[in-house]
N, C-alpha and C positions, 0 to 999 in steps of 0.2 A: 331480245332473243332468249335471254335467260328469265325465268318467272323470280317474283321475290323470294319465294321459301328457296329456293337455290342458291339464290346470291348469298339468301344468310346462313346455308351451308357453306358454301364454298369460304367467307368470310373465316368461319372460325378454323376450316384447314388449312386456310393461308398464315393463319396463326402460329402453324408449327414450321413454315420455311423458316430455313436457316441462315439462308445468304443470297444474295440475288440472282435472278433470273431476266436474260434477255430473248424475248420470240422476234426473232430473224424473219420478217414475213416478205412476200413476194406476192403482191397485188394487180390483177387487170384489170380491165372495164367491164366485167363481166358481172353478171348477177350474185355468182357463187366467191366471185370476190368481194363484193361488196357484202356477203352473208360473211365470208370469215371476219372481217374487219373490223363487221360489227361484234363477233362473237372475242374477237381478241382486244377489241376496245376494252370490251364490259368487265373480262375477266382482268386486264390491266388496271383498271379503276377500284377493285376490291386491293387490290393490296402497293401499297408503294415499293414493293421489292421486285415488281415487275413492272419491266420497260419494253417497248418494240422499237422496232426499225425496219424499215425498208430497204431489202436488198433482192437482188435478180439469185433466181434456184434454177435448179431444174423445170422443175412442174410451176405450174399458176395454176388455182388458186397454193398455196403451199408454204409453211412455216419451220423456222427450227427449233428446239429449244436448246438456248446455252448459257454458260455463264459469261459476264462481262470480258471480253478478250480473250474465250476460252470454246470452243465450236464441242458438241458433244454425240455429235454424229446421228441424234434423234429427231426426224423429219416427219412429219404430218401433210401429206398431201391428200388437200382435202376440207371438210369440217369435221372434226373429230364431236362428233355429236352422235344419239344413240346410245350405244353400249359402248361405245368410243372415249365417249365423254373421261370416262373413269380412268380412263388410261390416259389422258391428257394432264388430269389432276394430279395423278402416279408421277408422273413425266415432272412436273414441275415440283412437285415436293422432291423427289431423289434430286433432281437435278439443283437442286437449291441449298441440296446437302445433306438432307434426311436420308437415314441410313434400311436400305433395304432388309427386306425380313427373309430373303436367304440364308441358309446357313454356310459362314466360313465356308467350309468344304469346297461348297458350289462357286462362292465367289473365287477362290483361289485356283479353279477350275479353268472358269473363264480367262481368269487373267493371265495362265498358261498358255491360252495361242496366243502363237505366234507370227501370225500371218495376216494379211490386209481381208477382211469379208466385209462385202459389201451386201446388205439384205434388202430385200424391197418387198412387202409383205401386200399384196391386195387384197382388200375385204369389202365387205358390207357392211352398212351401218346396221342392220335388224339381224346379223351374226352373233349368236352368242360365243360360240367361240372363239373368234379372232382377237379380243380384247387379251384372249391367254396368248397368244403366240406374239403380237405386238408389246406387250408388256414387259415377255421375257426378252424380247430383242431390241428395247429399248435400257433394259436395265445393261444386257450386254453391250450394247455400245458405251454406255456410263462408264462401267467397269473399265473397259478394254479400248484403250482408243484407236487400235488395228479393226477397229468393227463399225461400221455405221450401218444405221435401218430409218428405210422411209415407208412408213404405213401410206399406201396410196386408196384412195376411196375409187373404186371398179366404174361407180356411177356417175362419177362425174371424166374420169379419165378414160371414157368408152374407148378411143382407137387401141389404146394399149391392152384394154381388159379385154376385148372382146373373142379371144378364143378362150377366156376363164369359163369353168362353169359349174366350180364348187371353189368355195373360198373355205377359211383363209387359204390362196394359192403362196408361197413362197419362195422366192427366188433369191439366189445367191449369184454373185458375178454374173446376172443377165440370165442363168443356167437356173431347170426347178431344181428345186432342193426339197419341197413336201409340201403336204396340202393336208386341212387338218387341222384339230386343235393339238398341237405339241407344247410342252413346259421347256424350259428352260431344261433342264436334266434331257430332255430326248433330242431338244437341238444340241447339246454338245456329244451326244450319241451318236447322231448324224454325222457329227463330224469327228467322230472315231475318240473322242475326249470320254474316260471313265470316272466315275469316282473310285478313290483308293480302296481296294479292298481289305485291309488291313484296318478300316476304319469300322467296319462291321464286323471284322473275326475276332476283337477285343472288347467286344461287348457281351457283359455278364450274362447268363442264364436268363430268359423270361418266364414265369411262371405260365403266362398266356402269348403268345404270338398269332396277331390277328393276319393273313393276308389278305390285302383286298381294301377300299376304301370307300367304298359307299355308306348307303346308312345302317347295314349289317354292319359291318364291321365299324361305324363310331357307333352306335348304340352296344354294342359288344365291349368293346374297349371301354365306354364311359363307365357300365355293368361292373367290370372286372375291376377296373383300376378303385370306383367304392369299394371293392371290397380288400383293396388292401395287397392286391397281387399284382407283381412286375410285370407289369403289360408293353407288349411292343407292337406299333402298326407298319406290315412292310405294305405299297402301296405307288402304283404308279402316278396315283393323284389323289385326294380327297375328295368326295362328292360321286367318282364314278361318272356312272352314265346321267345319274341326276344330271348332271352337269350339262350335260343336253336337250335338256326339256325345257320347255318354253313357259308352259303356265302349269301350275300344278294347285288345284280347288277343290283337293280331297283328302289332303290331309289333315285329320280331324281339329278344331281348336283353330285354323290357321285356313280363314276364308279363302285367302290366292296368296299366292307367291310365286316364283318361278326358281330355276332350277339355280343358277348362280347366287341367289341367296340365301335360298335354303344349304345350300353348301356351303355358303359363309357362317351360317349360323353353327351348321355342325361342325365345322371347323374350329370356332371360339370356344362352341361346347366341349370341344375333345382338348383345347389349352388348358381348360381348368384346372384339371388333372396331369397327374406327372407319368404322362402317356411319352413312351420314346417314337416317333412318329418318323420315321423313314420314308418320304417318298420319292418321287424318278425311279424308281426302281424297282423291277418284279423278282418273285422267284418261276426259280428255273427246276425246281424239284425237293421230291421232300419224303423223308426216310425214318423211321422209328428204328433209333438202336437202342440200346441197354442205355447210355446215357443220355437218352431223350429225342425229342425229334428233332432233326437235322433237314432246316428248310435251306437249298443253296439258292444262292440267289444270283439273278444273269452276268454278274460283275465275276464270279465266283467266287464270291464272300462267304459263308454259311452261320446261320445264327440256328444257336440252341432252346429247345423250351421245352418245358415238363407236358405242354398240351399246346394245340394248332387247332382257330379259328381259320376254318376255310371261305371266303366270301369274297370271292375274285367277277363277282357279277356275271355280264354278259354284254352279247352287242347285237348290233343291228344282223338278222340274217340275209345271207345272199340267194337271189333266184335259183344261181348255179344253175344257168342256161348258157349255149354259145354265147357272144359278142357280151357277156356282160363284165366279164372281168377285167377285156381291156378297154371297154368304156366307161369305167369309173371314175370320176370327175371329167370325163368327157362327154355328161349328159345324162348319166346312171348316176343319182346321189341319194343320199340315206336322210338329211336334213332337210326338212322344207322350208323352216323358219330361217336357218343361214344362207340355204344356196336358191329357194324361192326366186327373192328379186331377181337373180343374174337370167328367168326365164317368164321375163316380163315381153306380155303380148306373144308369148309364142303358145306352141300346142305342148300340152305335157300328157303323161298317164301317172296314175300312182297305182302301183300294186298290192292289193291289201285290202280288206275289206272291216279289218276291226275298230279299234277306236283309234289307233294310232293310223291306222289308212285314209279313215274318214276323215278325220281331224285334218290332213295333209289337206287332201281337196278341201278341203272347205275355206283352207288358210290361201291355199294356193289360187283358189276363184278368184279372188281378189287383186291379184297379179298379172296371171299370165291369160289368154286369151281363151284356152279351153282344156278345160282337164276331163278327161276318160277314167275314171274308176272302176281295173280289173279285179273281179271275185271269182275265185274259181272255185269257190261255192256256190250253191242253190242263192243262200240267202247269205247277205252280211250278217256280219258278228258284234258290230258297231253299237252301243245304247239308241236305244229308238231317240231320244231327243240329237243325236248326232245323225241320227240317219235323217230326222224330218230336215234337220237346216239344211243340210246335203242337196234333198232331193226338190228342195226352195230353190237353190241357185240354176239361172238362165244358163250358164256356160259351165255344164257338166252332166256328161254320159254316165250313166252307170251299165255296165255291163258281167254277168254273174257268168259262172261256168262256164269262164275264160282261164285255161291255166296256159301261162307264159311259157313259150318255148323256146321263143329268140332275141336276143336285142340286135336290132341291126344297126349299121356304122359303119364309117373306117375312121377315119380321125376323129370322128363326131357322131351320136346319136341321132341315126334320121328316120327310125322307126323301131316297132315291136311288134313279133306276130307273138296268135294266141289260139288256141284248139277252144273250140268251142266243145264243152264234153257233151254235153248233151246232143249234139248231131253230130261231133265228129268231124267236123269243118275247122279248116282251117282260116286265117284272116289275118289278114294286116293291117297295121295303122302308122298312118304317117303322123309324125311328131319328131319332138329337137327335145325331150328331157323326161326320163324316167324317173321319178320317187317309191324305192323300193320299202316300204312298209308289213314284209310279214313277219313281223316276231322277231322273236332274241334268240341266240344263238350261246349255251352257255362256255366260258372261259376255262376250261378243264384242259385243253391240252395239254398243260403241262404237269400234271398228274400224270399223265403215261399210266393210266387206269391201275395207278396205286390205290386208291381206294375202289369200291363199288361204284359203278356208272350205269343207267340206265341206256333205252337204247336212243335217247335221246342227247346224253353226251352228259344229263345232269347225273351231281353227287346225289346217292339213294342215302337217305338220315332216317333216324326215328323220330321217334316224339320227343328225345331228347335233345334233338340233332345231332344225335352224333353217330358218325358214315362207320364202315367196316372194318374200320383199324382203330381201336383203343385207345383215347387221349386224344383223336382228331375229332373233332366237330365242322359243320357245315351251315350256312348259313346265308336268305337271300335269292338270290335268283339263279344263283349256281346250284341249286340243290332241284330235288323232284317236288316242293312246292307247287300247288296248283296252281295260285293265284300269285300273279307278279306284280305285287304293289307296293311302294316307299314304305307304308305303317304295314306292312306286313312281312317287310327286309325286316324293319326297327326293330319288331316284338321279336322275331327271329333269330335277330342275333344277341338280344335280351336273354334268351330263351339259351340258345348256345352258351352264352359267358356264366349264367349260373348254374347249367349243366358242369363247365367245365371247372367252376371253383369247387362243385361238388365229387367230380374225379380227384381232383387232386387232391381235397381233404382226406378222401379214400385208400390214395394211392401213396 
């Protein structure tokens, strides 16, 4: 199951367990049993600190990880193969003793509740993001033995999964609890747990304070921090929306990649440097007084800086038509590569006709049973080599000067009408999953149009990036930028951090 170059990866990780590891497995006569059996043979045979045993779980196919005599409430139901995989590795080094790369804070977070949660996490294996949400609810169970979480795979546990229809879905005591990629910092949000605020109002001046965490803002931060200035990143996550992208083949120098490694990479990139890196955490507003800018942040913390690196990105936008807001993850989803599978063999539409729309269909043909692509333009917007593969595949409609007016539903998506502009007609189409594809939507709300905004909602910059208040810079896809592309965040917030060393030497 596992190819050689793997095993003699995994070999040298098994290298840094600390102490042993027992997988609790629960086997039937099934096919998907006999695949995990094999996958927990193999990975048992690379190292002697790992032993199995057969016991009766909940779920079949389904395993635990724990220490010899000691249950650690980390359940795999399922094969954790995929994007899975990595969290299975995670799973077994922590649990073996190696110490997580949370910061204190967070751990001592965790280990404050006080009450019994039980999490059950359903995903997909071609999810990118589910790997974050199991990750962090397997370190919490580590932490905290009032916690246990079982990652259940949607595919193989159909009766269970089958009103899912955006993963990672999350459930606590049977009850949802969120859907989504969430860290560790927004599940203990969820469940009303803060970090101290007193742990950010005693931190010294920044010369720079980047907000925001994509590749603006670590290309900023890496910028500033050569140069010798106190840089700090406040940041809900590292990587941003990258972090949701599947394949990425245009970033110059770096034939393919995808979105979770190239945000590892800028993640290690921004270690090198004595960058203060804050994340779980946004601000909530941000003020220029006599003693510098004053960013608060949602905890009501507030950190000071001589200058602010604005680059809070952006997201996916909404149709903002009836039925669509309350059928989001009931058949309306923004992802095609995580929630794809869960609309295998049925009827889909994507809405959208640029690269990110085309792209959807194209990925999505391969799934489900027929995709309809709405433009409510003349003509797509898509690169002609995405529109010929497009317009290759048997099982997909394209249909132009279609603007969306309704999702229909009540519990579930079972259709979308659309105005035909060109005559004025209206029409419906019966289907079970919308993939909304028009554009990004920039993250400014919480400027409360302290700075300049366009009528689009982005920050208005110069050539220097820097927006209409004095010492602020902007940076990324939050700003009036034309073009929204990763090496074009990078140079941007390149572009910002030596703007802003050059205010300060000024100033």
């Amino acid at each position: 199951m596992l190819n050689d170059q793997l095993k003699s990866q995994l070999q040298q990780l098994f290298q840094l367990m600390e102490g042993d590891v027992v997988l609790s497995a629960s086997f039937g006569t099934d096919e998907k049993s006999k695949e995990l059996k094999e996958l927990l043979d193999e990975v048992a045979e690379m190292s002697s600190r790992i032993t199995i045993e057969e016991v009766d779980l909940k779920r079949t196919p389904s395993f635990s990880v724990n220490r010899p005599g000691e249950e650690t409430g980390i359940t795999f139901a399922g094969l954790p193969m995929g994007h899975e995989f990595n969290s299975l590795v995670l799973a077994l080094l922590q649990v073996s003793g190696r110490a997580p790369k949370e910061e204190q804070a967070v751990i001592d977070q965790i280990k404050a509740l006080d009450r019994p949660l039980h999490f059950e996490t359903f995903i997909s294996l071609t999810c990118q993001k589910c790997p974050d949400v199991v990750q962090a609810l397997n370190l919490m169970s580590l932490v905290n033995p009032n916690i246990t979480h079982s990652m259940v795979d949607g595919s193989i546990f159909r009766e269970e999964s089958e009103d899912i229809m955006a993963v990672p879905a999350i459930f606590l005591d049977g009850e949802e609890f969120g859907n989504g990629r969430m860290t560790v910092q927004d599940i203990l949000a969820n469940l009303g747990s803060q970090a101290d605020p007193a742990e950010f109002n005693d931190k010294d001046p920044y010369d720079v304070l980047i907000v925001g965490g994509g590749p603006a803002s670590g290309s900023a931060a890496i910028y500033t921090a050569r140069k010798g200035l106190r840089t700090g990143i406040v940041a809900d996550r590292i990587g941003g929306q990258v972090n949701d992208t599947a394949t990425i083949e245009n970033f110059v120098t770096v034939k393919e990649t995808d979105g979770p490694k190239f945000t590892s990479a800028l993640e290690d990139h921004i270690k090198q440097y004595n960058i203060d890196v804050m994340t779980g955490i946004r601000a909530s507003d941000i003020e220029k007084t006599d003693d510098g800018i004053i960013v608060t942040l949602d905890n009501g913390a507030q950190l000071t800086s001589k200058t602010v690196i604005i680059s809070t990105g952006a997201r996916w936008r909404k149709l903002e038509v009836p039925g669509e807001e309350e059928l989001i993850n009931k058949g309306v989803a923004f992802c095609p590569h995580c929630d794809g599978p869960l609309f295998e063999n049925k009827n889909v539409a994507v809405v959208g006709g640029g690269n990110s729309g085309v792209e959807a269909a194209i990925d999505l043909a391969g799934i489900v049973k027929h995709v309809t692509l709405l433009e409510r333009n003349a003509t797509l917007k898509a690169d002609n080599v995405l529109q010929e593969r497009l317009a290759s595949l048997p099982n997909v409609t394209i249909i132009k000067n279609a603007q969306t007016t309704e999702v229909l539903g009540d519990s579930a998506v079972t259709g979308i009408k659309y105005q035909d502009k060109s005559l004025g007609e209206d029409h419906t189409l019966e289907l079970e999953g919308i993939f909304v594809q028009i554009g990004l939507l920039p993250n400014t709300e919480w400027l409360d149009n302290y700075v300049e905004l366009n009528q689009a909602k982005e920050i208005v910059i110069d050539r220097k990036n820097a927006t209409s208040i004095p010492g602020i810079f902007a940076a990324g896809d939050v700003t009036d930028v034309r073009n929204k592309q990763i090496i074009i965040s990078m140079g941007a917030g390149a572009n910002a951090a030596l703007n802003a060393f050059d205010y300060i030497i000024r100033h």
